[in-house]
N, C-alpha and C positions, 0 to 999 in steps of 0.2 A: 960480645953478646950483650954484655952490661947498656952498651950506650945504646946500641940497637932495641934493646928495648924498651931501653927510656923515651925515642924517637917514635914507637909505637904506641906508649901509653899515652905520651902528647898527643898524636895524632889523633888517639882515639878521642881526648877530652876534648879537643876542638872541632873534631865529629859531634860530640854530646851536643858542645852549647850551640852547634849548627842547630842539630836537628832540635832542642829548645826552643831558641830563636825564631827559627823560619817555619816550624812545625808543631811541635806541641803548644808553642804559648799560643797559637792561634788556633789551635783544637782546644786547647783547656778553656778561651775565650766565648769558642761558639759554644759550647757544652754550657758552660753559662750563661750564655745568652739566649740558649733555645732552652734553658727550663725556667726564663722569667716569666712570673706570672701578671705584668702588665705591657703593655706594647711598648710604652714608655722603656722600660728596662731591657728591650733584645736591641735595644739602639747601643749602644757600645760597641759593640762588634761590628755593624757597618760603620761605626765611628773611626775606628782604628784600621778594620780591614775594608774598603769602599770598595779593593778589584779581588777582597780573598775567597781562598775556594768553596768557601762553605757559603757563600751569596745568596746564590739559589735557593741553598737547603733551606737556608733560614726565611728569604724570603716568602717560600710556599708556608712555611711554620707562622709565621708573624701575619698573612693574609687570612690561616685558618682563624686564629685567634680573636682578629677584626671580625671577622664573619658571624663566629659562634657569638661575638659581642653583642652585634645589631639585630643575629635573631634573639638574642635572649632580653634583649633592650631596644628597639630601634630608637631610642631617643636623640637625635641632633647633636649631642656630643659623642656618642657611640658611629654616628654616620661619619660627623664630621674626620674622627679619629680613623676611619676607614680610610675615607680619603687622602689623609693627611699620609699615612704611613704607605699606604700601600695603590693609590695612582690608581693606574686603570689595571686596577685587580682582576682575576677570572669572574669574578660574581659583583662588579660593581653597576651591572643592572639590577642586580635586584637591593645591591643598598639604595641605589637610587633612587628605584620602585618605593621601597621605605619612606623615602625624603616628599616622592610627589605624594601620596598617600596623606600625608601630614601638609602639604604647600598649601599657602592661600596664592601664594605670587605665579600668576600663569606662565612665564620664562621659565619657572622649574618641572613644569610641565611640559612647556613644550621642547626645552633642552631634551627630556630622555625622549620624545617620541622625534627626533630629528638622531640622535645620538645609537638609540636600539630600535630600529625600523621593525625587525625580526625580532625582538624581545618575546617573550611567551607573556609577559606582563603590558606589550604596549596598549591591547584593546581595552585594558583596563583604565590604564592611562588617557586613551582616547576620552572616555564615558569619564573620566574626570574632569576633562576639558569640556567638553560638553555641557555638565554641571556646574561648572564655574559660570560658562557663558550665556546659560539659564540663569542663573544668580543674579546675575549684572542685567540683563533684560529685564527681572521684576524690579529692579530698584529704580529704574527709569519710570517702567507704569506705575509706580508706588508715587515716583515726582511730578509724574504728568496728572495723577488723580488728587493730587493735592496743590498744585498752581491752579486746577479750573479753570474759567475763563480768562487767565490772564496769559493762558497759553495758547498758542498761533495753531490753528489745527492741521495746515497744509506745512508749518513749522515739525511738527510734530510727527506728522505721517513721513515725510521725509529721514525725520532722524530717526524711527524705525528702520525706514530702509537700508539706512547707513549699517545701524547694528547689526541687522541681518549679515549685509556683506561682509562687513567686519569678521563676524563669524564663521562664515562660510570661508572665506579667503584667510579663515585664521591670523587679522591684524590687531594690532593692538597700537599701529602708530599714524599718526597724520601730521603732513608735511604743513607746513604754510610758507606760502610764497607772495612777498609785499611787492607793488608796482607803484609807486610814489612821485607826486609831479607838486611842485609848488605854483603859484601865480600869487604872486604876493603885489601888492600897491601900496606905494609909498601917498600922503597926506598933498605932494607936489603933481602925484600925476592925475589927482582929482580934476575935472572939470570946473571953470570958475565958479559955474550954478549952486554946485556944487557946495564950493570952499564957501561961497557967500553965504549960504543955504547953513553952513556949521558956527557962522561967526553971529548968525541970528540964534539960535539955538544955546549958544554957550556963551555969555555975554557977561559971565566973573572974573574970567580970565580969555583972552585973546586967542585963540587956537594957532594961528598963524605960529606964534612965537612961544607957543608952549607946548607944539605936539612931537615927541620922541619917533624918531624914523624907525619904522617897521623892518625896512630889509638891514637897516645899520644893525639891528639886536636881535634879529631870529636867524639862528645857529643849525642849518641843515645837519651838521657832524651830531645833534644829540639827538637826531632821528633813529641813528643804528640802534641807539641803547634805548631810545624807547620801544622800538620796536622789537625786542628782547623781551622787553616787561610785557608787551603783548602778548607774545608768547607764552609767559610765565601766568598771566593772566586768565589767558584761553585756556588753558589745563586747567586752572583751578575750575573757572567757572563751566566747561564745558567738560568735562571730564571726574571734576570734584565729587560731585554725588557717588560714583561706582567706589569701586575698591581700590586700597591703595595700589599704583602701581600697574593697576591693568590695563588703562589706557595713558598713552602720553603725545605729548605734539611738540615737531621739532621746526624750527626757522631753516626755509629750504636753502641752500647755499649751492657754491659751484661742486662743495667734495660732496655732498649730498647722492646715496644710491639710489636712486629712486626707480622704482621698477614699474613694468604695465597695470601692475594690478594696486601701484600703490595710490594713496588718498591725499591728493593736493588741495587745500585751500586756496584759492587766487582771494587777496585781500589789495585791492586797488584803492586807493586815495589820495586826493589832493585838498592841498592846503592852501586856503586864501583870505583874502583880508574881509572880515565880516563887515559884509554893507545890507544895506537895506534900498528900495528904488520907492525916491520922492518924488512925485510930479514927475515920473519918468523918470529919474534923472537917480544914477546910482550915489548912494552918499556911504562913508566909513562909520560904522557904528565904534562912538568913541568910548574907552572907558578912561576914568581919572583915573591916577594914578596918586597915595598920600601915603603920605608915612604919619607912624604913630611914636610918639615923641616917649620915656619910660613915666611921666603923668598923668597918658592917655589923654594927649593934645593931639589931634589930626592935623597935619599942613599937607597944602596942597603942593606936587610936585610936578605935574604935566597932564598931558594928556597921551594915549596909547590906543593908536587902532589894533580894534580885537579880530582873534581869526576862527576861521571856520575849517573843520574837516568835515569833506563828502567823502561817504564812503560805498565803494561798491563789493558788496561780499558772494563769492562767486564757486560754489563746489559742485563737481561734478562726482557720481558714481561710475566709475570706469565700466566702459562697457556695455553701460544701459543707459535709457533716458531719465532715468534719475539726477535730475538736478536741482539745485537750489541757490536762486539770485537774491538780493537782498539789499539795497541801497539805504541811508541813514546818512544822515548828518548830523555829528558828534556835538554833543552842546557843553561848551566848555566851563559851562557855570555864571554866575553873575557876581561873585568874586574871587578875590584870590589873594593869599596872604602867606606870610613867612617867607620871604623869597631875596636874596641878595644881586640889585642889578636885574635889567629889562630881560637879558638873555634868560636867566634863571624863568623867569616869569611868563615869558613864552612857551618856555619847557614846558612849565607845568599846565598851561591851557591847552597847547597841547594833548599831555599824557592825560587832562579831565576828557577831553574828546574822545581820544581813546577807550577809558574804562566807560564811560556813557553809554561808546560803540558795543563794547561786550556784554555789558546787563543786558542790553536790550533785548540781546540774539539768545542770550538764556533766559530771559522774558519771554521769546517767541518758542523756543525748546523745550520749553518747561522745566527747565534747569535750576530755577533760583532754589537756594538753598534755606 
């Protein structure tokens, strides 16, 4: 009888630290962790138990908690904390509702009215969006009454009609799509009239034997990247004035979604060797090329035909006869300095062509800031 119930008392103590183990320490856990008084603190228990039985309990506990927080605060770290702990909560339309309430950034907008279609708060949400996009209207007529005449009128009416659609179609983004053709001439494929026509003209130095090859030193590959900073460009200057954020413009590409109702820029241009016509006869407008020595001595180092970008600027409003063409030729300046090698230096008469090209059109928009 003795061992037998020595063999029962065992068994029962290694019943106890069973039920310990596997049962109370995980009940004495949740009981502490469902009477934390910060969200921060009922985390231990999913720390420890991630699949334990009390999950649930706790998680409806920890979602009140977030809730009574945001009503009693809705402040951006009390939402944020919403979020963070408890995902897509029973009631995170309305901390959301909270967050749009407070957004200047229209995505947090239109996230809940994409997200709670049936929200009891989306119409409210709507008349924010709407108010936002009132906002950004007067800040154009506010740009447009203060360029005055230096703003293009049918420039102008146009880029109302834009915002309009914008609005209506609820966009806030526009594609641009570049079409780019070179014709570049070299100093040999000139006409003799021509070449004679430059050695009367430039008579310090011999042009023949001191002009640097065009197509040898302009670099098609640093087209992609300027054509980037156009982009980068275009936002600022055609987008700049509104608020941060609410409009933006992307470089259209092959992953590019673009859909019926979206806003393509066609931005067409070609690049060619800046001439001028003499007695008929096309000639290269030449510029020197010198370097400045660190005494501020100029020496002469060749000659360099300059280039020209034409540009044809081309948007349509989907749908309607709303359109706007625009042609320019970019003026690359009449000098140019700081530059390592002929390639460098083409770049940058280039990229002056470029920014020439977008003052101009927020000249005509009434954009200038």
């Amino acid at each position: 009888m003795t061992s037998k119930r020595r063999l029962i008392l065992i068994a029962s103590a290694f019943l106890c630290i069973l039920f310990y183990s596997f049962y109370l320490k995980e009940r004495l856990q949740f009981n502490e962790s469902k009477s934390a008084t910060t969200l921060a603190g009922m985390q231990t228990y999913f720390r420890k138990y991630p699949q334990g039985r009390y999950v649930k309990d706790l998680e409806i506990l920890e979602e009140e908690m977030a809730y009574k927080l945001v009503r009693k605060d809705p402040s951006m770290i009390n939402i944020s904390q919403y979020y963070k702990y408890c995902g897509e909560g029973r009631r995170t339309d309305y901390v959301m509702f909270q967050e749009v309430k407070q957004a200047s950034n229209i995505d947090v907008v239109r996230s809940f009215i994409q997200s709670y279609p049936n929200s009891k708060y989306v119409s409210d949400a709507k008349q924010k969006l709407s108010t936002m996009w009132t906002a950004e209207f007067d800040i154009y007529e506010e740009a447009v009454k203060k360029a005055g005449n230096s703003a293009d009128a049918k420039s102008v009416a146009f880029y109302r009609e834009l915002l309009k659609y914008m609005k209506l179609k609820d966009l806030s983004q526009i594609y641009i799509k570049f079409n780019r053709t070179t014709r570049l001439k070299d100093y040999t494929e000139y006409s003799a009239e021509a070449r004679n026509y430059l050695d009367l003209m430039y008579t310090d130095h011999p042009v023949k034997s001191n002009i640097t090859s065009l197509k040898g030193n302009f670099s098609e590959g640093n087209l992609e990247s300027l054509e980037e900073d156009v982009v980068k460009e275009m936002k600022s200057v055609f987008f700049g004035i509104f608020t941060n954020d609410f409009f933006g413009i992307d470089k259209a590409t092959n992953n590019s979604k673009i859909g019926p109702n979206d806003l393509v820029l066609q931005i067409s241009y070609e690049i060619e060797s800046q001439e001028e016509v003499v007695l008929g006869t096309k000639v290269p407008d030449l510029w020197t090329h010198t370097q400045t020595s660190e005494y501020g001595v100029s020496s002469f180092q060749g000659y360099i035909i300059g280039i020209d970008v034409r540009f044809n600027f081309d948007f349509k409003i989907p749908n309607s006869s709303q359109t706007y063409a625009f042609k320019y030729t970019g003026d690359p300046g009449s000098n140019i300095s700081g530059f390592e090698g002929m390639n460098e230096g083409y770049r940058i008469m280039v990229r002056n062509t470029f920014s020439d090209f977008v003052r101009n059109i927020s000249d005509n928009f009434g954009l200038t800031r």
